[in-house]
PLY file of the C-alpha trace (Angstrom):
ply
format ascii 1.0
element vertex 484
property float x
property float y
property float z
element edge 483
property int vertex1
property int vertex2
end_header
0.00 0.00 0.00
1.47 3.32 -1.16
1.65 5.88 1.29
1.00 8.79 -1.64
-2.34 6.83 -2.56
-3.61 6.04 0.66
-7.12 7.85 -0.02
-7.60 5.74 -3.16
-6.07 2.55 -1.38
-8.86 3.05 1.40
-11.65 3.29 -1.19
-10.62 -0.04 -2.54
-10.28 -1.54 0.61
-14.10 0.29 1.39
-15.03 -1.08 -1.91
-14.10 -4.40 -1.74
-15.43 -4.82 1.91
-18.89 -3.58 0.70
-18.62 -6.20 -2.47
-19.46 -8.84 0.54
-15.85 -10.83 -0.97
-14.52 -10.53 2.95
-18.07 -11.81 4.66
-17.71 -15.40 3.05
-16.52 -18.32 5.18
-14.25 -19.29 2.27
-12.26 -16.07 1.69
-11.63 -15.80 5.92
-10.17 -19.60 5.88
-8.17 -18.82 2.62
-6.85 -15.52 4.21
-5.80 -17.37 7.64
-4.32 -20.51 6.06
-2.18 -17.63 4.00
-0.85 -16.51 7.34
0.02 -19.86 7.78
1.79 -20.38 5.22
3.82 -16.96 5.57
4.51 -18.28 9.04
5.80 -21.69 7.64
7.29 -20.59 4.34
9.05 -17.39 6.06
10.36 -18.80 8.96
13.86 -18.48 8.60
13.29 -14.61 7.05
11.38 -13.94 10.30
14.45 -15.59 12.41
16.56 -13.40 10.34
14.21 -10.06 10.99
14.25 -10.32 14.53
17.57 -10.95 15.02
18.30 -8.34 13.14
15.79 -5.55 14.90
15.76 -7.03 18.12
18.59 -9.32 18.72
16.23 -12.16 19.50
17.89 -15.26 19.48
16.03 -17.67 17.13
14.26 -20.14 20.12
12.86 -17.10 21.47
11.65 -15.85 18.29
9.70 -19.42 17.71
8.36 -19.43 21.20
7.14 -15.84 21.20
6.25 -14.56 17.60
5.77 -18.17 15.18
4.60 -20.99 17.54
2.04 -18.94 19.06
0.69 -17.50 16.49
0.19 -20.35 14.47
-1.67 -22.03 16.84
-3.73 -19.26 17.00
-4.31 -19.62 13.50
-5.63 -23.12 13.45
-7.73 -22.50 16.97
-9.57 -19.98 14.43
-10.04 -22.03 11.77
-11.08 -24.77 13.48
-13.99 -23.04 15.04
-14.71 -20.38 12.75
-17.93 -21.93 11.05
-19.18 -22.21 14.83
-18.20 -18.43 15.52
-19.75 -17.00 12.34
-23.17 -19.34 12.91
-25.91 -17.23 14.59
-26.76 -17.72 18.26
-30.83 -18.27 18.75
-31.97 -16.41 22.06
-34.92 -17.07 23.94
-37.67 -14.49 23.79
-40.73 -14.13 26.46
-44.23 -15.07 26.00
-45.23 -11.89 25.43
-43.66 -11.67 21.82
-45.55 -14.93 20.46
-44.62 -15.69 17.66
-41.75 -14.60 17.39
-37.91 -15.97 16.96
-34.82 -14.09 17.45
-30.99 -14.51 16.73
-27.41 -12.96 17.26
-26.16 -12.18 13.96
-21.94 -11.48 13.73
-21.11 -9.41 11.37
-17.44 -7.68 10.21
-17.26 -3.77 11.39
-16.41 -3.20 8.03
-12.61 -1.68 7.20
-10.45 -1.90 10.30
-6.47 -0.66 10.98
-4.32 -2.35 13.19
-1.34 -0.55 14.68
1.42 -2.79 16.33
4.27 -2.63 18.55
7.98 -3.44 18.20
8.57 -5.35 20.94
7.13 -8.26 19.49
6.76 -6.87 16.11
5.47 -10.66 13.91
3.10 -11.73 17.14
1.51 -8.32 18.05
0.54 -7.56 14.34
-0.54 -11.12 13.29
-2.45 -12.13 16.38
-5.15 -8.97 15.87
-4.75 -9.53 11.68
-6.19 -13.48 12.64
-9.11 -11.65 14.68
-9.61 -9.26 12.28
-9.70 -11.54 9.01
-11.88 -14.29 10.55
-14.31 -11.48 11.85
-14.71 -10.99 7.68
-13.05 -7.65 7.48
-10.59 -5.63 5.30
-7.67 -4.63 7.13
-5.03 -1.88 6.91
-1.68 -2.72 9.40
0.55 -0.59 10.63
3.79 -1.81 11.90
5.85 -0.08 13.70
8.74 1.56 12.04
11.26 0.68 14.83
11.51 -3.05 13.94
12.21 -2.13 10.20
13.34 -5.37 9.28
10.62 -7.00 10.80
8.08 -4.50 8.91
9.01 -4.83 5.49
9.04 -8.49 5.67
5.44 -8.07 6.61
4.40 -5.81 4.00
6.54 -8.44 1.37
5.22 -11.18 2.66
1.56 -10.25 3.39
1.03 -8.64 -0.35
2.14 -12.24 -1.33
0.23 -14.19 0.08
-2.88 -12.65 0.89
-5.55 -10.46 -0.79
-3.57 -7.22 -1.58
-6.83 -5.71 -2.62
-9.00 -6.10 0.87
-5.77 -6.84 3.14
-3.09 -3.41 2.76
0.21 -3.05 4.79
1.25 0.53 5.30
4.97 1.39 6.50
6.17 4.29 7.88
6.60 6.62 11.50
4.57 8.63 13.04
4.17 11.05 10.24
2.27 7.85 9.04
0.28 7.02 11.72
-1.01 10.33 11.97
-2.19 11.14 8.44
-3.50 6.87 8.60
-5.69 8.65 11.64
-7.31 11.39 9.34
-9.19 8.96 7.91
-12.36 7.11 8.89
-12.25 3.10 10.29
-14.65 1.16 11.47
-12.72 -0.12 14.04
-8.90 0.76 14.99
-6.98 -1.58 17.09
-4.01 -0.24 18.95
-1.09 -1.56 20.64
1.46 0.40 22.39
2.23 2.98 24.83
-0.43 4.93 26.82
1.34 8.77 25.23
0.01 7.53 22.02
-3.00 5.78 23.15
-4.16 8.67 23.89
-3.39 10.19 20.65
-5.17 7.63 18.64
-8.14 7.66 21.16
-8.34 11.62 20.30
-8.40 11.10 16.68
-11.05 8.16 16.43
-13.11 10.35 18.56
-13.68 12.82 15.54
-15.27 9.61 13.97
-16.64 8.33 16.41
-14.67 4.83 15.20
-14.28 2.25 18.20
-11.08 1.61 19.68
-8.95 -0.71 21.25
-5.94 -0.12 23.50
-3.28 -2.70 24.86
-1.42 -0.42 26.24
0.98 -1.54 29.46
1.52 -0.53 32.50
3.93 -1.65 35.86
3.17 -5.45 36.44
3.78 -6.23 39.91
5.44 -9.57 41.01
4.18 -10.63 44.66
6.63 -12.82 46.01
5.82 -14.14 49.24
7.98 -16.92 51.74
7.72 -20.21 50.62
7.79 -23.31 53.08
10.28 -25.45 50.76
13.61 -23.97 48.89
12.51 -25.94 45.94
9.13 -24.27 45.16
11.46 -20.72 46.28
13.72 -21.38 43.51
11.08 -22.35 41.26
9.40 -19.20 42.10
12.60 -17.36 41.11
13.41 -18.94 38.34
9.64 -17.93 36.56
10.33 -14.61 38.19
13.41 -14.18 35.58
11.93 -15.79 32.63
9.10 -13.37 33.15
11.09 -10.29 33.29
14.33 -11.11 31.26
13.04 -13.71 29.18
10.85 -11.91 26.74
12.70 -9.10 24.71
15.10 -8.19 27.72
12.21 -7.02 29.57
11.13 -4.65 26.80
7.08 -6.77 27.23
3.99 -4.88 28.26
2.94 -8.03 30.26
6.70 -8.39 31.88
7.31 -8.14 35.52
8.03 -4.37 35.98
8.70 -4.40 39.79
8.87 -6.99 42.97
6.90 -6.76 46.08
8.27 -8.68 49.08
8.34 -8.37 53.10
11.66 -7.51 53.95
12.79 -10.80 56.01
12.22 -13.18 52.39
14.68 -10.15 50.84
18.08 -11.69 50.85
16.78 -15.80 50.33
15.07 -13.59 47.19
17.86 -11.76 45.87
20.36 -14.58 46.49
17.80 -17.10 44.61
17.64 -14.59 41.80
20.87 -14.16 41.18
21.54 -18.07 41.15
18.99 -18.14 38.12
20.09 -15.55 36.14
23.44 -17.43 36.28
21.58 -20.48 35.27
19.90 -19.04 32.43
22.92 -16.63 31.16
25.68 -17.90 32.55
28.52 -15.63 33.83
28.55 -13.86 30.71
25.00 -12.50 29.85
26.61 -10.50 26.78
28.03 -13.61 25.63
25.21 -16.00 25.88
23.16 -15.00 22.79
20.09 -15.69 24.54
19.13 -12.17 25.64
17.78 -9.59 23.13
19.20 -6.00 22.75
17.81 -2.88 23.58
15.46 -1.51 20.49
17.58 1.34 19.80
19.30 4.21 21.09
16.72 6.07 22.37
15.43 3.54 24.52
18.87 2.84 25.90
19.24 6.11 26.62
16.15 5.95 28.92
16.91 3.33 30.66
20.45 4.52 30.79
18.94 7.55 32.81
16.48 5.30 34.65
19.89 3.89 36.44
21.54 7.47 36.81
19.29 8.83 38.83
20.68 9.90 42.21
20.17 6.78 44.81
18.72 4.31 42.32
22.41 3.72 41.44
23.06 3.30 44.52
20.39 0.26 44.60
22.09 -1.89 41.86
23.06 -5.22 44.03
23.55 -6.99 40.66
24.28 -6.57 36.93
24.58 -2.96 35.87
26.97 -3.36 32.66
26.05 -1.34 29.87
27.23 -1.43 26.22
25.88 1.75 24.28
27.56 0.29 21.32
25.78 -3.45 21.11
22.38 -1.95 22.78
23.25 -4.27 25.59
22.25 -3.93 29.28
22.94 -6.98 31.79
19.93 -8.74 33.71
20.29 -6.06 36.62
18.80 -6.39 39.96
17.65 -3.03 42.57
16.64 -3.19 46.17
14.25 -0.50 47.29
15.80 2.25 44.91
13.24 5.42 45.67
9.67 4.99 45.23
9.59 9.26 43.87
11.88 7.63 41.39
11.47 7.54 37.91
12.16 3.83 37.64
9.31 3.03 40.03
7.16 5.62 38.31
7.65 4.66 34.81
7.06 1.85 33.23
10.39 0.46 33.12
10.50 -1.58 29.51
13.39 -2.89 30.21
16.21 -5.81 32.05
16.27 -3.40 35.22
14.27 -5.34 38.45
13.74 -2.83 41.57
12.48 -5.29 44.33
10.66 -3.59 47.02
10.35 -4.41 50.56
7.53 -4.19 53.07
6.90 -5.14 56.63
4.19 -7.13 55.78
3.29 -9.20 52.75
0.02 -8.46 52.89
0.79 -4.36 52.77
1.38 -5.67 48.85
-2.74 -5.21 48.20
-2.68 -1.54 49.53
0.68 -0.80 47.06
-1.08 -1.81 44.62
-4.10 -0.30 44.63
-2.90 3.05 45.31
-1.27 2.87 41.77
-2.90 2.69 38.11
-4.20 -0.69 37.30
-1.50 -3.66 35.94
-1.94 -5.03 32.75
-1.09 -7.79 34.71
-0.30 -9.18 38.33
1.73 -12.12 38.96
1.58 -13.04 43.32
3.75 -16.02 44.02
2.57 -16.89 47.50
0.90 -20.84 48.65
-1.40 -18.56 51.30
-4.90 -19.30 50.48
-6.12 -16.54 51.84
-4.18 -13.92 50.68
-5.00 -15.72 47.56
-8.44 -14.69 47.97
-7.81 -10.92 48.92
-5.75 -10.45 45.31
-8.73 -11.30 43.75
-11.13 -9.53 45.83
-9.30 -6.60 46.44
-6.89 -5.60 43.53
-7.76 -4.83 39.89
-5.92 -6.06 36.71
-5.93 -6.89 33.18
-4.87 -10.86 34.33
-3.86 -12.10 37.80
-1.57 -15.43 38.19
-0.36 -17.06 41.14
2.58 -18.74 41.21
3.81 -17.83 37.39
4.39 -15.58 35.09
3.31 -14.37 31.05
1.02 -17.88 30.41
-2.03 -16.40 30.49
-1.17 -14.55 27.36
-0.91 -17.85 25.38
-4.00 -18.95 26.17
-6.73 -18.98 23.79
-9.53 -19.83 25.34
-8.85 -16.51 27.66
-9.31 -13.24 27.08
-5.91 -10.78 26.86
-6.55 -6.77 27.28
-6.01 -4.48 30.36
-8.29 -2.48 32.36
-8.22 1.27 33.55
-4.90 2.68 32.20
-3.57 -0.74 30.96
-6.09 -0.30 28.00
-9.35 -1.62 27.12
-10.62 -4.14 24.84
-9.58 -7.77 24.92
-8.38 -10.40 22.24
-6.84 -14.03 22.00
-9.11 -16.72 20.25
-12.63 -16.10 20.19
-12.22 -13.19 22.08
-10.82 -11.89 18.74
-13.27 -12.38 16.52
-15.96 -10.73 19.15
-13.60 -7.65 19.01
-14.02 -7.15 15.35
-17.34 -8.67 14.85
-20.80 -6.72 15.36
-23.33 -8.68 16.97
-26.74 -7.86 15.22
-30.03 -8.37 17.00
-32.47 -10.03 14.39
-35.98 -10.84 15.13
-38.77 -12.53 13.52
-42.37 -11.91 14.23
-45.68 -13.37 12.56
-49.15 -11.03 12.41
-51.01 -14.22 14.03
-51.11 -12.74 17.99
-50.94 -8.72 18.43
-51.80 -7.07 22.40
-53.92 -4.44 21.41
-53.37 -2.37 25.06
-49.66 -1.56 23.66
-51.34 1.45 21.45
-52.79 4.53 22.39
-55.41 6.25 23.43
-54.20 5.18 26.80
-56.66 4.48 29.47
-56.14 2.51 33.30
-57.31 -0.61 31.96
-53.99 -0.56 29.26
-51.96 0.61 32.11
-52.64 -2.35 34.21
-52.31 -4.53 31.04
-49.10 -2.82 30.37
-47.73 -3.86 33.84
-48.57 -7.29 33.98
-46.98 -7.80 31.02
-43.95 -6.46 32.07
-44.09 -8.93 34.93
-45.07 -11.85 32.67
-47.84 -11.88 34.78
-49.99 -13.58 31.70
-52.59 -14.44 33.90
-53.25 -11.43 35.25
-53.24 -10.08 31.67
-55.73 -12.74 30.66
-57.93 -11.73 33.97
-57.80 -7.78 33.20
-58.45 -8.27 30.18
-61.51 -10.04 31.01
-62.70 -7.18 33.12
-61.76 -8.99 36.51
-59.94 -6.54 38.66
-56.02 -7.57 39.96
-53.36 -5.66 41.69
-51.81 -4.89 38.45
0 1
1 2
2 3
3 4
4 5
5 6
6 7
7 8
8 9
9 10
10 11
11 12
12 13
13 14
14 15
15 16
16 17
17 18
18 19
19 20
20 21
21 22
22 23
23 24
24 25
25 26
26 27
27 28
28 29
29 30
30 31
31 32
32 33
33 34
34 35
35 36
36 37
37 38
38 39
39 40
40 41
41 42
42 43
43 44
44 45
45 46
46 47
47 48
48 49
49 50
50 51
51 52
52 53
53 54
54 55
55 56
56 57
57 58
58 59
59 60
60 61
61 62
62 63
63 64
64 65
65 66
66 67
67 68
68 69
69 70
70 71
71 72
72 73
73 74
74 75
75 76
76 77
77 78
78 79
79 80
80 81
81 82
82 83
83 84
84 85
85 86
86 87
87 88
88 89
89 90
90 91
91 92
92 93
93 94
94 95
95 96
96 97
97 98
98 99
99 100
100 101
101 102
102 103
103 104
104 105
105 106
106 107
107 108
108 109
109 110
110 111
111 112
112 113
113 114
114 115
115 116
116 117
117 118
118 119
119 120
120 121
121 122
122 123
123 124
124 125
125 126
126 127
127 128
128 129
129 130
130 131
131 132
132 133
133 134
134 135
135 136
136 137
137 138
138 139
139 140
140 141
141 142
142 143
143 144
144 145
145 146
146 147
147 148
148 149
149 150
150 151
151 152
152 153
153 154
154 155
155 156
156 157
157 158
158 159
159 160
160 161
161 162
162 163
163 164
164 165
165 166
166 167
167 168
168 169
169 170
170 171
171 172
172 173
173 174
174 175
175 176
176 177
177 178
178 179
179 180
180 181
181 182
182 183
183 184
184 185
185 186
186 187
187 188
188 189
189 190
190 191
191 192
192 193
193 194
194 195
195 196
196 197
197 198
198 199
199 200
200 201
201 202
202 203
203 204
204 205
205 206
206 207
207 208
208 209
209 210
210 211
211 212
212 213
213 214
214 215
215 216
216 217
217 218
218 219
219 220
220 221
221 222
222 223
223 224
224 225
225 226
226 227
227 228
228 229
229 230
230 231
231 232
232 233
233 234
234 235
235 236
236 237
237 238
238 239
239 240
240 241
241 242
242 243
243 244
244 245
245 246
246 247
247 248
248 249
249 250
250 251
251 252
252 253
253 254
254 255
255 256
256 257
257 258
258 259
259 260
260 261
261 262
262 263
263 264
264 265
265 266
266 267
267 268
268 269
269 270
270 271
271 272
272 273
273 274
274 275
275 276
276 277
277 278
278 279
279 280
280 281
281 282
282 283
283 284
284 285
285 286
286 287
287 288
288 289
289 290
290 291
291 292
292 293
293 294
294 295
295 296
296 297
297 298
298 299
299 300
300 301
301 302
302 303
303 304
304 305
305 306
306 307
307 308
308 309
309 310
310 311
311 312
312 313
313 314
314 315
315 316
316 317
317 318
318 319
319 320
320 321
321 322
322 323
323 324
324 325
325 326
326 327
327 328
328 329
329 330
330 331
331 332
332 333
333 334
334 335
335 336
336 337
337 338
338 339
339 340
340 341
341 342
342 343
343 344
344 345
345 346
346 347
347 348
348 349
349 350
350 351
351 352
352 353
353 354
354 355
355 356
356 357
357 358
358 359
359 360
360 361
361 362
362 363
363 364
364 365
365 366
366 367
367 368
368 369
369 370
370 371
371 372
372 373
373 374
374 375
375 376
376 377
377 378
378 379
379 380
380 381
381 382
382 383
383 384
384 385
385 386
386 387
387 388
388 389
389 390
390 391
391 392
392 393
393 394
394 395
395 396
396 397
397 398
398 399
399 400
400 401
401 402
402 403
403 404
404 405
405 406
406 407
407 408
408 409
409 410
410 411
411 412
412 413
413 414
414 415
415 416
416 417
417 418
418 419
419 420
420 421
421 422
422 423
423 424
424 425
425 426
426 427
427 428
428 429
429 430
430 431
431 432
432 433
433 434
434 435
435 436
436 437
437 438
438 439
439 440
440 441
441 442
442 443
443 444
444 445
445 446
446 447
447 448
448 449
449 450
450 451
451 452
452 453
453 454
454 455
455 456
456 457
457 458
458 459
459 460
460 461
461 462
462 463
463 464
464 465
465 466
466 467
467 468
468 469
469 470
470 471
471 472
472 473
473 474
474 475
475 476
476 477
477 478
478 479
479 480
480 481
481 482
482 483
């Protein structure tokens, strides 16, 4: 898609949509068993990409950005024919005979804008939604995995239908004119500065939005009777904040919360798995991505620079400007007025916090925005309880870390400031589907007391109805009186 013809682009994808071509069952399983084939044929040019934008070593780039989105892709197409079939509803008494339905239906043309951080996954997995929902898309990758986004606009212009299905490159220069324009639906991932941006500009079209935005995850970690289910606890702790994209993961443990006697058993068990999954050379090990760019290592850069949060670092700290390579680093109780626990920190930097009292964890929380996601590693049943009661989140998981996102039978999106909106599975097609009410009535049985003039007798009619008090109706209408 050509970013001088984008007006005429958008009236062929407008045209095409209203042709009815992207509504049939056929075209929606041909255009997801494309992606399939991108994600098969490709694989080794989307190693390459990633590497080459993020530093991703190749197992990572399976795990995260190919395996899981191709089974999404046959979850979708194995139920699709149940998804797009409508759902009969029942209907009272009181509108004999009649029959009504839940229709789906595509919103029409839709544009996806994705992140970098996972630049094939978080632009595929709302394209499957999108696509089996029966729509024409436009995407949007983002311009700081370059690699990653041409091979995407190559790759999708081969292999599906250019003519309903458009990939448009660019920055935010881009993005902004791609705004102007009227969707019928504009999915969004990214940070909450631009959220709001895109929000803004939808509003002048009153086009529906949704937002995965981020947010600071909290980890929970509470004492744990055995050392084996302490290291186990540690050891998910890392993979969930070092082990996807160095950190740089909207759903990636930002920060830890523990009491302050479980501190040093927690630090000590951290820094035993780090070594176990980087060995004494993190730089070295070719199994931890790079920073995105300069930029972004310049923030975090600063994040560490700050007066006293240095002074926190009990572990890691290296920094290589030149590779875009910071070392798994480790901070204990660095100040809370501090950028780095005020920020979302998008990075390998993890501030661990202390408390008097695990249970002083719920009222941390809840005094700050909403989590994308929580993560509480504790075996206490009832405290258990309380995170659920209590605390608000996109996701909450005991005792783990980042598996609820590869679920597809659950819903992923945040809440409050974490974004709104949720997709995975069928929770993707509802997103970009339109559920239309259609009923059916026959002329056989009408209530004549639903039409003015009005007089008591209708009134009372009129309430008993409302009740499904059909007797009643049948009595009043009969001239008996009731306490209708």
């Amino acid at each position: 898609m050509s970013n001088d013809h984008l007006e005429e682009d958008l009236k062929e994808l407008r045209q095409v949509f209203n042709s009815g071509k992207t509504k049939e069952s056929s075209w929606r399983i041909s255009q997801l068993k494309g992606l399939l084939h991108i994600l098969e044929d490709k694989e080794t040019d989307i190693f390459m990409a990633l590497k080459q934008d993020l530093g991703k070593h190749h197992v990572e780039a399976y795990r995260d950005e190919i395996g899981t989105v191709v089974k999404s892709v046959n979850n979708v197409i194995g139920n699709l024919k149940k998804w797009m079939s409508p759902k009969k509803t029942r209907l009272p008494i009181a509108a004999f005979p009649s029959a009504a339905s839940l229709v789906p239906e595509p919103l029409g043309v839709v544009l996806i804008i994705s992140s970098w951080n996972f630049p094939i996954g978080l632009s595929l997995e709302p394209l499957i939604g999108a696509l089996a929902a029966g729509n024409a898309v436009v995407l949007k990758p983002s311009e700081l995995a370059p690699t990653c986004s041409s091979l995407l606009a190559e790759t999708i212009r081969d292999y599906l239908d250019n003519s309903a299905v458009k990939v448009v490159e660019g920055g935010s220069d881009v993005g902004e004119r791609l705004l102007q324009y009227k969707f019928d639906k504009i999915f969004f991932t990214g940070s909450a500065c631009v959220g709001r941006i895109v929000m803004s500009a939808a509003a002048q079209h009153l086009t529906p939005v949704t937002l995965e935005l981020g947010g600071k995850c909290p980890a929970v970690v509470d004492s744990f009777s055995g050392s084996r289910d302490s290291n186990m606890a540690a050891k998910r702790i890392i993979w969930g904040k070092f082990g996807l994209c160095a950190g740089q993961a909207c759903i990636g443990i930002d920060y830890i919360l523990t009491e302050k006697k479980c501190l040093q058993n927690l630090v000590e068990s951290l820094k035993r798995c780090i070594k176990q999954c980087y060995g004494d050379d993190p730089k070295g090990s070719n199994s931890i991505s790079k920073i995105v760019n300069k930029k972004h290592f310049s923030r975090l850069k600063c994040l560490l620079d700050e007066p006293m949060v240095k002074n926190s670092v009990v572990y890691g700290g290296l920094l290589d400007e030149e590779s875009l390579f910071i070392e798994p680093t480790i901070l204990v109780d660095p100040p809370l007025d501090a950028a780095i626990m005020t920020e979302e920190i998008f990075g390998p930097l993890l501030p661990v916090i202390t408390l008097e009292s695990i249970e002083d964890s719920i009222n941390f929380i809840k005094t700050r925005p909403n989590p994308l996601a929580l993560y509480v590693f504790t075996e206490n049943e009832n405290l258990q309880k309380r995170f659920v009661s209590e605390t608000s989140s996109g996701s909450l998981m005991f005792n783990d870390a980042i598996l609820q996102y590869a679920v597809d039978t659950l819903p992923f999106g945040g809440v409050g400031g974490s974004g709104f909106g949720r997709y995975h599975g069928k929770y993707s097609f509802d997103e970009f589907s339109h559920e239309k009410v259609v009923v059916m009535r026959g002329f056989l049985v009408d209530f004549w007391f639903r039409y003015p003039p009005w007089t008591a007798q209708k009134l009372q009619l009129i309430k008993a109805a409302l009740r499904y008090d059909y007797i009643g109706v049948v009595l009043i209408a009969l001239g008996f009186k009731t306490n209708a």
